[in-house]
C-alpha positions in Angstrom: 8.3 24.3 70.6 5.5 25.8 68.2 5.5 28.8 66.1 2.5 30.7 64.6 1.7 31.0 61.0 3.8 33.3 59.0 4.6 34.2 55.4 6.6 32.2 52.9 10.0 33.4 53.0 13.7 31.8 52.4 14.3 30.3 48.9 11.8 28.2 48.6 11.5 27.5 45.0 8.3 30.1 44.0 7.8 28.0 41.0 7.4 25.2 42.6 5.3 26.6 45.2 3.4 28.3 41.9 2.6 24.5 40.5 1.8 23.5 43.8 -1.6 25.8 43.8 -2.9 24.5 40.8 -3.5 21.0 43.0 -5.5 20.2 45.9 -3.7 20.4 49.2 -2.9 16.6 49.9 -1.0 13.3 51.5 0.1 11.0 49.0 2.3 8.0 48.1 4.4 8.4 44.9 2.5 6.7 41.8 3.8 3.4 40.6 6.8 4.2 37.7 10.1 2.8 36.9 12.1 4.3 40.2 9.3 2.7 42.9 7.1 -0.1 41.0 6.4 -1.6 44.9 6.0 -0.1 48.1 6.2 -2.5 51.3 6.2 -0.2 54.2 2.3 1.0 54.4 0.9 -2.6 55.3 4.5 -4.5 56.1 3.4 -6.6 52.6 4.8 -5.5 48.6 1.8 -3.7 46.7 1.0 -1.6 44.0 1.9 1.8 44.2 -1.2 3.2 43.5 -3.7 1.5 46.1 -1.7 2.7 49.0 -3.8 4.8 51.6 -0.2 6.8 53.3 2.3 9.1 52.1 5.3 7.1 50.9 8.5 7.5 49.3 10.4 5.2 47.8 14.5 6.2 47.0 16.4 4.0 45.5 19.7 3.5 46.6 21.8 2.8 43.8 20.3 5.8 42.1 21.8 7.8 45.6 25.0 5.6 45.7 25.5 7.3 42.0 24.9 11.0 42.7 27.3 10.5 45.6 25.0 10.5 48.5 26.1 7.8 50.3 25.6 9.0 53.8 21.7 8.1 54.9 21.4 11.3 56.9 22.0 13.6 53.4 20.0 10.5 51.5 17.2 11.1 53.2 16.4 15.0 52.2 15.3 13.4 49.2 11.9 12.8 50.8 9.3 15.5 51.1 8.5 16.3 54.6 12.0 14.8 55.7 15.0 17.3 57.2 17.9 15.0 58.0 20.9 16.7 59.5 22.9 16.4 62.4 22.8 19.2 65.2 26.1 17.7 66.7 29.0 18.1 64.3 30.0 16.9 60.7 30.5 13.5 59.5 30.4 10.7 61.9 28.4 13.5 64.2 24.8 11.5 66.0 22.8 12.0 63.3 18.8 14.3 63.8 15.8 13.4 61.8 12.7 16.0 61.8 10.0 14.0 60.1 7.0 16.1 59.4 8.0 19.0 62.2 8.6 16.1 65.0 12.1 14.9 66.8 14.1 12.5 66.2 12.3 10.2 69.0 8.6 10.9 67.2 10.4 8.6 64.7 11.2 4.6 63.9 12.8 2.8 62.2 12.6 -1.1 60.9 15.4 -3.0 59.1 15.0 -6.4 58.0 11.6 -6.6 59.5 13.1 -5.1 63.0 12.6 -2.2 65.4 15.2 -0.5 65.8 15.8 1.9 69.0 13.1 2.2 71.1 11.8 5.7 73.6 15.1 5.0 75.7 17.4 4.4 72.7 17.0 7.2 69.7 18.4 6.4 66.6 20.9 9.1 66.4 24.3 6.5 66.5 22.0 4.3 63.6 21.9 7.6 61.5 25.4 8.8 61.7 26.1 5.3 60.6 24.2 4.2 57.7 25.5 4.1 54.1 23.0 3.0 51.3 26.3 0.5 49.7 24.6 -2.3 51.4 20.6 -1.3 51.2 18.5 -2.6 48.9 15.2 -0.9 49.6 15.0 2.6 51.4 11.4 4.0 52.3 10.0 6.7 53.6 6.6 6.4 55.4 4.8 9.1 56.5 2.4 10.0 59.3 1.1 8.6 62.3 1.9 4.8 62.4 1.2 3.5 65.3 -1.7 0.8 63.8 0.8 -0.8 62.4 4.5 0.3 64.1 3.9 0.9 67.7 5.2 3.5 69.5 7.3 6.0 68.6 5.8 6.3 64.9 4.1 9.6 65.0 6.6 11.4 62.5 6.8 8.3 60.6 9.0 5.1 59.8 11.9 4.6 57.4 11.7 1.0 56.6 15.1 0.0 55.1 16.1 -3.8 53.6 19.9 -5.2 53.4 20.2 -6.3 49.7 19.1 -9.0 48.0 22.2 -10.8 46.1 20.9 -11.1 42.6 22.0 -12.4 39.5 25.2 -14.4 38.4 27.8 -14.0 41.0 30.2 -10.6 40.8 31.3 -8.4 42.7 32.9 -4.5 42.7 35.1 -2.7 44.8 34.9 1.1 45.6 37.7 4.0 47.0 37.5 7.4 47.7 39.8 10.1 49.0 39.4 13.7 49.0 39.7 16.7 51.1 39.8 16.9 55.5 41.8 13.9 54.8 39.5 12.0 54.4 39.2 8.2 52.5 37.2 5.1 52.4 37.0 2.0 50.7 33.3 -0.6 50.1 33.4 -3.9 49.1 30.5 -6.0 47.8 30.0 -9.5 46.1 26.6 -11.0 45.7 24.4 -13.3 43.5 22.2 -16.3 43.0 23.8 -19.8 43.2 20.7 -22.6 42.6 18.2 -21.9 45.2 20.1 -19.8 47.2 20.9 -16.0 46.9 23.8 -14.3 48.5 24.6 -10.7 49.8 28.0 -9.7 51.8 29.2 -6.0 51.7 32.1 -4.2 53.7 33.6 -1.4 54.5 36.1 1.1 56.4 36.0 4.9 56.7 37.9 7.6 57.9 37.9 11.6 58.0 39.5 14.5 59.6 36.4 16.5 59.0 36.8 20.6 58.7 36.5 21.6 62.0 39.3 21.1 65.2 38.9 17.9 66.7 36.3 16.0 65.3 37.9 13.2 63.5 36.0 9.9 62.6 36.2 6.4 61.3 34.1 3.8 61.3 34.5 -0.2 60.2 30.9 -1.6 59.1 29.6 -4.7 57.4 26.3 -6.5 56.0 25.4 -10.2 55.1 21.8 -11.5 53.8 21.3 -15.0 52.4 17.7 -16.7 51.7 17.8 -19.9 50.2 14.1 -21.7 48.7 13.9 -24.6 50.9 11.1 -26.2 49.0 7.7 -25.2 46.9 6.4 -23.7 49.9 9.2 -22.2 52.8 11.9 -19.9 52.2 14.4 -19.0 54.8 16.9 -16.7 55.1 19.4 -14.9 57.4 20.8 -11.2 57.8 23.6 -9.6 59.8 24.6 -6.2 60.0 27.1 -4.5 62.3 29.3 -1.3 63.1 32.1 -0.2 65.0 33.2 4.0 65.0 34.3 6.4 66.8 33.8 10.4 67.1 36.1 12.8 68.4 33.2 15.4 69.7 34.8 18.6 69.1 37.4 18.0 72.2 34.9 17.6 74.8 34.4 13.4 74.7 35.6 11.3 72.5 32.9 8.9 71.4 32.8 5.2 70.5 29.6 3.5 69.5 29.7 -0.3 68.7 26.4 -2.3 67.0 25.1 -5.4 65.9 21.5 -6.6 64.0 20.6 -9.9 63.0 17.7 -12.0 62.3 16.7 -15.2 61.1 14.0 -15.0 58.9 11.0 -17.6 57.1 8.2 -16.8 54.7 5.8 -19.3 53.9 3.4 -19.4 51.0 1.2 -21.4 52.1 -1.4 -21.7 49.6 -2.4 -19.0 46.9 -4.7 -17.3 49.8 -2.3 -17.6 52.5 1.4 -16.1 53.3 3.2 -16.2 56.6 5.8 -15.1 57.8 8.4 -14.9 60.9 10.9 -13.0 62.0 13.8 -13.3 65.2 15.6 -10.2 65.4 18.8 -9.4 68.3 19.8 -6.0 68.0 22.4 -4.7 70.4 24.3 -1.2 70.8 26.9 -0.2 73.3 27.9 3.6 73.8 30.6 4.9 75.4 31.5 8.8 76.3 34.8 9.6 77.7 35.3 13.0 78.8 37.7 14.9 81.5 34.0 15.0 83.4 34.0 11.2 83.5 32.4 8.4 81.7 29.2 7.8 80.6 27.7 4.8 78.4 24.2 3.2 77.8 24.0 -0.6 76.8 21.3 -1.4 74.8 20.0 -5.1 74.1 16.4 -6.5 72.0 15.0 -9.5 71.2 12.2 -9.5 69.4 9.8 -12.1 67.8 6.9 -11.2 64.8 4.8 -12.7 62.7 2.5 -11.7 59.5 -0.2 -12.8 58.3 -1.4 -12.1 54.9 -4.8 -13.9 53.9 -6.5 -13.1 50.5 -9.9 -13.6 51.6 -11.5 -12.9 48.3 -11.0 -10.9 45.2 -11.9 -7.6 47.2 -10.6 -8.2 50.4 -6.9 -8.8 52.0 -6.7 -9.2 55.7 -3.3 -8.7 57.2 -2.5 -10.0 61.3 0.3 -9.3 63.6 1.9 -10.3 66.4 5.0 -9.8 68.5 6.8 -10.0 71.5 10.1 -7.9 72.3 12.2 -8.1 75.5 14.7 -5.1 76.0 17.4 -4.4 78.4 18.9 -0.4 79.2 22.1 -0.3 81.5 23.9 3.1 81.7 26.5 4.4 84.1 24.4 6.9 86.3 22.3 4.1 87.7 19.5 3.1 85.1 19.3 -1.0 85.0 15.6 -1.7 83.8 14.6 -4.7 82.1 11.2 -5.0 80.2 9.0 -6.9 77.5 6.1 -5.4 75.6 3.5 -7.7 73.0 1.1 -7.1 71.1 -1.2 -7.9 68.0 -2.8 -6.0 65.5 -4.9 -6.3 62.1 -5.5 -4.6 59.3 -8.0 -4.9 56.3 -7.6 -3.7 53.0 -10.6 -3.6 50.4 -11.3 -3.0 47.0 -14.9 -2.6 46.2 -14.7 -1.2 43.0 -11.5 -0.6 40.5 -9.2 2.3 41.0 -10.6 2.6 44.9 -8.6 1.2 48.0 -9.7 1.5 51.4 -8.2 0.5 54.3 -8.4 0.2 58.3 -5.9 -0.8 60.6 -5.7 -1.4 64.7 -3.3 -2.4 67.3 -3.3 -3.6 70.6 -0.1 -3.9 72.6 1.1 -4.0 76.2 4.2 -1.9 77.9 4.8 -3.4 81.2 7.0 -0.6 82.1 3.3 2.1 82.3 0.4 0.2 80.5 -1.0 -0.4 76.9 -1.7 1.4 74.5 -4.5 1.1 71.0 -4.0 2.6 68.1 -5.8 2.6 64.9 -5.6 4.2 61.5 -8.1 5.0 58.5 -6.9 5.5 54.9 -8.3 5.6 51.3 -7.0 5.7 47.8 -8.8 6.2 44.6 -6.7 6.1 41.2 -8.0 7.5 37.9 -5.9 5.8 35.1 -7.0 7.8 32.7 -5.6 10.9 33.6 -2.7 9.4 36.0 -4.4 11.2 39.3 -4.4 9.3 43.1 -6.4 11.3 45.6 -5.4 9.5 49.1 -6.8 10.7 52.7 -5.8 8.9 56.0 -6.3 9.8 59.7 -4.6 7.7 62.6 -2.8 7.4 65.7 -0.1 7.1 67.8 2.3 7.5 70.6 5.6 8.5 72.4 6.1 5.9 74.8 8.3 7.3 78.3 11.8 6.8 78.7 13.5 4.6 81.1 15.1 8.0 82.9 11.7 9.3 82.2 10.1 6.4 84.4 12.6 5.4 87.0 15.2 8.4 87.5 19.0 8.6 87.6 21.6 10.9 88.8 20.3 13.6 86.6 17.2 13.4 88.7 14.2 11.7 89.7 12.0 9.7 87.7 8.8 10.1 87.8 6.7 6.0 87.4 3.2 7.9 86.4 3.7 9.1 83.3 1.2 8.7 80.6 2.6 7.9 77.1 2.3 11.4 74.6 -0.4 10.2 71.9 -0.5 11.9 68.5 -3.9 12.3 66.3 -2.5 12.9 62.6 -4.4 13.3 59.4 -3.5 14.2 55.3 -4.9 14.1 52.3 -3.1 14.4 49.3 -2.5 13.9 45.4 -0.4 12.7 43.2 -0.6 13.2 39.4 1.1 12.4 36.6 1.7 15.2 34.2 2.8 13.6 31.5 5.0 10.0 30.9 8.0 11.5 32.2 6.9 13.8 35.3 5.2 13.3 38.3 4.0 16.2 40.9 2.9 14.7 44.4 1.5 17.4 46.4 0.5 16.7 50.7 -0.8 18.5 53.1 -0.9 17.0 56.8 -1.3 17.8 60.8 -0.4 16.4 63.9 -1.9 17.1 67.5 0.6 15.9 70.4 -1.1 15.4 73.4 0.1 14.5 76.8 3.6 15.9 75.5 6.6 14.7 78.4 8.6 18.0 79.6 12.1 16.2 81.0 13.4 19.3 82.9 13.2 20.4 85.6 12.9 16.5 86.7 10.9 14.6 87.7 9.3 14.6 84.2 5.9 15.6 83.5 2.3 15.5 81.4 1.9 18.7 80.7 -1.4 20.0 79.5 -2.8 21.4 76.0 -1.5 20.3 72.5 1.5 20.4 70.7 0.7 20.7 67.1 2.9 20.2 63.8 1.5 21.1 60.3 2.6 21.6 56.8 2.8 20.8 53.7 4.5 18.5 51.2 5.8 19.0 47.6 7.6 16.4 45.4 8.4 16.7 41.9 10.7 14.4 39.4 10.8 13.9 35.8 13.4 12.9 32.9 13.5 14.3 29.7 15.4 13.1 26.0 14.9 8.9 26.8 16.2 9.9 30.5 19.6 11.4 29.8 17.8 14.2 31.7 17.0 13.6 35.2 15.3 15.6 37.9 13.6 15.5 41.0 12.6 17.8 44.0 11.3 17.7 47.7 9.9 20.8 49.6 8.7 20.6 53.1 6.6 23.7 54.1 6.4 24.0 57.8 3.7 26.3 59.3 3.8 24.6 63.3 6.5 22.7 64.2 8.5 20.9 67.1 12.0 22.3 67.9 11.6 25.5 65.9 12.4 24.0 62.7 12.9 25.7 59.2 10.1 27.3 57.5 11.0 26.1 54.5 13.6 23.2 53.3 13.9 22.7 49.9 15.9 19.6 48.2 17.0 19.5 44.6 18.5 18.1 41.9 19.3 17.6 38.1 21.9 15.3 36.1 22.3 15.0 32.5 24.1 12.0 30.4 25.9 13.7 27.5 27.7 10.3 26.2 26.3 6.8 27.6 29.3 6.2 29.5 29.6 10.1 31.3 27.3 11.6 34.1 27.4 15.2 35.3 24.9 16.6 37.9 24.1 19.8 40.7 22.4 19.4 43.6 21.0 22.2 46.0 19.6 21.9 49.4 18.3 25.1 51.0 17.0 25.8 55.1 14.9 28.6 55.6 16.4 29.8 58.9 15.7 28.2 62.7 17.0 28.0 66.2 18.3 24.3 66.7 20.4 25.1 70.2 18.2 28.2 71.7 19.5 30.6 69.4 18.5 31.9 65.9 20.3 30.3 62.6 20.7 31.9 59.7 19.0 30.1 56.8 21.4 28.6 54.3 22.4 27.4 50.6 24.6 25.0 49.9 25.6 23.9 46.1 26.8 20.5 45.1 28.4 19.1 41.9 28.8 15.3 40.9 29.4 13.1 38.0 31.1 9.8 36.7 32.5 8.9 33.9 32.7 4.7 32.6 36.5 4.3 31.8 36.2 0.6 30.8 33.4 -2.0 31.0 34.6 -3.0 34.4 36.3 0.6 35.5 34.1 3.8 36.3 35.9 7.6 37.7 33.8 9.4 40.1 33.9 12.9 41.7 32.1 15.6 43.4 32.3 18.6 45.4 30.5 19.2 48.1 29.7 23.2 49.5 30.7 24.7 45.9 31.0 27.9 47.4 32.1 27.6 50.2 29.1 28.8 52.5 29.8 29.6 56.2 26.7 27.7 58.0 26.0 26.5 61.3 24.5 22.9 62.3 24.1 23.8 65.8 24.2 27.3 67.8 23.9 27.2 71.8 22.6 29.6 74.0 21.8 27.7 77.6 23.3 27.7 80.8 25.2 25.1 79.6 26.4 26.6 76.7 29.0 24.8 74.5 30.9 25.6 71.1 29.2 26.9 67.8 28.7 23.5 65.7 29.8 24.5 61.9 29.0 22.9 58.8 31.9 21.6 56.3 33.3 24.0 53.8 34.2 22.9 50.0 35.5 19.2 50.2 36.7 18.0 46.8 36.5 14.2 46.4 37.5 11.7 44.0 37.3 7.7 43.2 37.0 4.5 41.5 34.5 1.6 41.0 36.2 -1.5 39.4 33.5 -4.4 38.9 34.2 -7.8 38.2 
């Protein structure tokens, strides 16, 4: 769904939106500083902030872990142009992610080098999943990325990395209790041991959650372990896996289980020359029971990819791709469909003169469910380091690859086998400037043009006709002041077309301050300008959060924070269809308190 232009309105920060004027409209990646001194996501490869042609954030996860924002599906808000949320209950819920006014299926996401999820297999179990205890790099890239992701990439990809052990050997130990009953307890030891470097976190969880009937708990765990083989190869290993289950408001009580794991080698072959492979298995089972009956998907991948990174002179880089990916769907109303997909794809990067990046990128790849698809994207950076401005412009492409119930039909109804993919046009242009040492303003301004958009009902499934457009605009500010004992930072996404009848205006901020060195108090708002997730209007809402810690001992640190301060009465998701369903309510004030001991 699309909506025409309208007026600012909600509480959407006026001085902020003040600032924002003084700036060209613009699409930008966040310039290098202490918080993001690499971005990887934008050409698969670590670079400098400043010569990268998308719009990137980087968050940091430890920063999050601090602040209490553990759960990736609040962590993410953090990220101009990014409203993460969940339309189907509180926590443990199937997570939603509206990425520059798309779905959650315009959307990928890679970990450890992997797809994740495909057009058949959303990422909504991931979300309601992931905690940032056991990431070690969290980004957020933006716009059409097909050139270089594939399909489903025309909101953008969050790129996400186990961590890297580091460091002599230790370990810490985290618990937490606090209000619906709720408690849960992360381990973690890592380090570096000779050659080799070591990772292995775990955890349990479990909450009643404020509302009837939708209690949760979830087991998870995550291993990574490289090891320098010799002067050339390094080869490493990761695992991750989780087990939980959702009591969905009385109507089904949910249980998903999932495992990723890849073997991994990077090879520097020479100082012109890196390669690198990956082998990725990535399974996820689903089950629903409810007093209509059973349902369950089964989801299996195998996937092979390689990069190429060749430094072909001092203003030239030349990345290659290739990949191969088998994938299995099995559910219980029919749907058994087996099918690969390959491809390759390059991407150039030059520097002709200093300060100014440019960059081209394009894909070829093969679906043998409906065809193949090319995509390609154009991008450019120029830095001034004088006055600490990047201007950055990119136009590309993408798609939205069909379903498997989309293609071949199941007891819902019939599939329909010629189906074109939906392909996406997207461009930005953007800014990012540095206002002084300590603050940073990154202003974007972007547009998407859906075409060949897939209406599911009534089946069979359809192209229909014209475009679907989503457009906006991007703020992100952060700063410190007094040697960083005052910390700040906040993300805006103005939506003016959107997908799904977003919010107009969703605002995301924060501020901490360090009195003593060992003591950490902070408030966080988030604000959405009101919508109609479900068919029906929602009012737009505020909701207030308090944090801080305090360092007992060297080894021994308190933490606490509320969550809904004052209590606001909100709504996640609001039916109205024939269908119809219970009113999904957000949590009330949850009071919550723990301990950190390190050793």
């Amino acid at each position: 769904m699309t909506y025409k232009n309208r007026p600012l309105r909600g509480n959407c920060c006026g001085a902020l939106a003040l600032a924002a004027l003084w700036f060209p409209v613009t699409a930008i990646a966040e310039v290098e500083n202490e918080l993001s001194p690499l971005v990887v996501s934008a050409l698969r490869i670590p670079q400098d902030a400043a010569s990268v042609t998308s719009a990137v954030t980087v968050l940091d996860p430890q920063e999050l872990e601090a602040r209490g924002l553990v759960q990736w599906r609040d962590a993410l808000n953090e990220a101009p142009g990014v409203i993460s949320t969940s339309t189907g209950g509180q926590t443990g819920a199937v997570g939603s992610l509206f990425i520059r006014g798309t779905t959650l299926s315009y959307s990928q996401m890679v970990v450890d080098g992997m797809r994740l999820g495909d057009a058949s297999s959303a990422l909504g179990n991931v979300l309601s999943a992931g905690r940032v205890y056991d990431i070690g790099r969290l980004e957020v890239l933006r716009g059409p990325q097909g050139a270089l992701y594939g399909g489903e990439s025309i909101g953008g990809v969050l790129w996400m990395e186990t961590t890297r052990g580091s460091g002599k050997p230790h370990g810490s130990i985290t618990g937490e209790a606090g209000s619906f009953d709720s408690y849960g307890l992360n381990a973690m030891h890592q380090g570096e041991v000779g050659n080799l470097s070591y990772f292995l976190s775990a955890g349990y969880e479990e909450t009643a959650n404020d509302a009837p009937s939708q209690s949760f708990h979830q087991g998870r765990a995550a291993l990574r372990v490289e090891g320098k083989v010799n002067s050339v190869w390094t080869l490493g290993t990761t695992f991750r896996g989780f087990d939980s289950y959702f009591e969905n408001g009385g109507a089904s009580d949910e249980r998903v289980e999932a495992q990723l794991a890849t073997l991994q080698a990077t090879g520097v072959i020479s100082d012109r020359w890196t390669t690198r492979f990956i082998l990725g298995f990535q399974q996820e089972n689903y089950d629903s029971d409810s007093v209509w009956g059973n349902y369950g998907t089964d989801t299996r991948a195998t996937s092979l990819t390689t990069d190429q990174t060749v430094v072909l002179n001092t203003q030239l880089r030349l990345l290659a791709n290739a990949f191969f990916h088998h994938g299995s769907y099995q559910n219980t109303i029919g749907t058994d469909q087996t099918r690969n997909r390959y491809g390759l794809g390059a991407a150039l990067e030059w520097t002709p003169v200093t300060g100014l990046t440019t960059s081209a990128a394009l894909r070829w790849e093969d679906y043998d469910a409906y065809g193949s698809e090319l995509t390609w994207r154009l991008g450019s950076a120029y830095h001034f380091a004088k006055t600490g401005t990047t201007l950055r412009g990119g136009v590309g492409t993408s798609f939205h690859s069909p379903t498997y119930l989309d293609l071949f039909g199941s007891s819902f109804g019939a599939g329909n086998p010629n189906l074109a993919a939906e392909s996406a046009l997207g461009w930005d242009i953007g800014l990012a400037q540095q206002l002084s040492a300590h603050h940073q303003l990154e202003v974007t301004w972007f547009k998407n043009e859906i075409d060949h958009q897939i209406q599911h009902s009534p089946t069979p499934p359809v192209n229909i006709p014209g475009l679907s457009v989503t457009e906006g605009m991007e703020v992100g500010l952060r700063g410190d002041w007094l040697e960083r004992s005052v910390e700040y930072r906040v993300a805006w996404t103005l939506l003016n077309q959107s997908m799904a009848d977003q919010p107009h205006n969703a605002v995301n901020a924060s501020i901490d301050w360090k009195p003593t060195p060992p003591s950490m108090i902070g408030i966080g708002v988030a604000h959405l300008s009101d919508h109609s997730w479900g068919f029906s209007p929602i009012d737009a809402y505020t909701l207030v959060r308090v944090y801080g810690s305090y360092q007992l001992t060297p080894t021994l640190k308190l933490l606490a924070r509320v969550e809904n301060v004052f209590n606001q009465d909100y709504e996640l998701y609001l039916p109205n269809s024939p269908w119809g369903g219970p009113t999904v309510k957000g949590a009330g004030t949850g009071v919550y308190t723990g301990l950190t001991f390190d050793w």
